[in-house]
N, C-alpha and C positions, 0 to 999 in steps of 0.2 A: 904122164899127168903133169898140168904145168903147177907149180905151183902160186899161191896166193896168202895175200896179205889181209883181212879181216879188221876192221876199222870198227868201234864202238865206240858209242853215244848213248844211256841208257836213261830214263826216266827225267826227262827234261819235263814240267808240266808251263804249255802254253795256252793264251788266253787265246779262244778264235773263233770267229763266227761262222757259226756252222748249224744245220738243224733243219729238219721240214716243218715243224713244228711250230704253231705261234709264239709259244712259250721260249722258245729256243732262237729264234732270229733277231730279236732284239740286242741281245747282251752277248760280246764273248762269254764262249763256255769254256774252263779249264781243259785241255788233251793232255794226256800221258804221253808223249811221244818217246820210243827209242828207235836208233839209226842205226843200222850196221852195213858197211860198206867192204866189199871185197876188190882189190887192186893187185894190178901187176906186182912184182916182188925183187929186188936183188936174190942172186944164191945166196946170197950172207949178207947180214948185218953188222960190217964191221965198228966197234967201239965210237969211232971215229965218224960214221958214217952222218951225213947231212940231211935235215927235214927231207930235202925232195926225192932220198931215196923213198919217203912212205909217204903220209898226209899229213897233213896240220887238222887234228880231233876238232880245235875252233871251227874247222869248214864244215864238217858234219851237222853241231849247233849252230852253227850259222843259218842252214839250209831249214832245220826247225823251228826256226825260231825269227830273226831278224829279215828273213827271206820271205815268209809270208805275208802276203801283199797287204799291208793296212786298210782297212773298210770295206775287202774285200769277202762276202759270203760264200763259204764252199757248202752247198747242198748236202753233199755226204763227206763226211773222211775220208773217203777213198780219193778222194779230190786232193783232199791236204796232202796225202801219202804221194799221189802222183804229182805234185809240185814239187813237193820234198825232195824227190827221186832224179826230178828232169832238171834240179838246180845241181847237184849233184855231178849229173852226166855230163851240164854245163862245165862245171868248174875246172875237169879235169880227163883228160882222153883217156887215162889209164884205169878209172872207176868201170868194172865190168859187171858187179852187179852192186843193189840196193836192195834191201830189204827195211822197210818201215813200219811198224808196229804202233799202234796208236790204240788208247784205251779214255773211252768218254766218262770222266771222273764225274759228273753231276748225275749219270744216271747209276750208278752203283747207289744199290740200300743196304750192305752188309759185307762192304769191304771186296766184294770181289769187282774183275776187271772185264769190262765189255769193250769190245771191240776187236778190230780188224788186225791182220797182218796184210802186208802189199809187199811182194817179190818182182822185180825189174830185172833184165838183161839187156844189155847195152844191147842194140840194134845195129 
């Protein structure tokens, strides 16, 4: 079994347009988003060891966040999750899977969380 490296980003909330809904296409609507990214690994991490043995956690929020195309409407979530994913796979050859978790904060009435998870494997 090879082993792997697990990268988090958790509870980032971005503004984004998204929605089938008239009510909903007008205005960004707040997302929960968190990232979790799984990568190739050194056998050790030694003390010493340098960024590019792992990832820079900034790439993951980057990917949620500053990555999402400005003015651009995604119909569903699933849409934002698979940007999220395919910026990701972009950034770096050694990203083997993404998982993307997104939770639509304007439609909860009692604290709880709706929404999706998205699972990717590099191709």
């Amino acid at each position: 079994m090879d082993d792997r490296l697990t990268l988090e980003v958790h509870d980032l909330v971005v503004p984004v347009l998204t929605g089938i809904y008239s009510e909903e296409t007008h205005l960004p609507q707040p997302l929960r988003i968190s990232v979790s990214v799984d990568i190739d690994c050194p056998e050790r991490f030694a003390p010493e060891a340098p960024l590019r043995s792992s990832k820079n956690y900034l790439d993951l929020k980057h990917a949620a966040t500053t990555a999402l195309p400005a003015g651009v409407h995604f119909t569903l979530i699933e849409g934002v999750a698979d940007h999220i994913a395919e910026t990701l796979f972009l950034q770096d050859k050694r990203v083997a899977r993404v998982k993307v978790k997104i939770v639509k904060l304007a439609i909860a009435e009692a604290g709880e969380s709706i929404g999706m998870t998205l699972v990717r494997h590099r191709r």
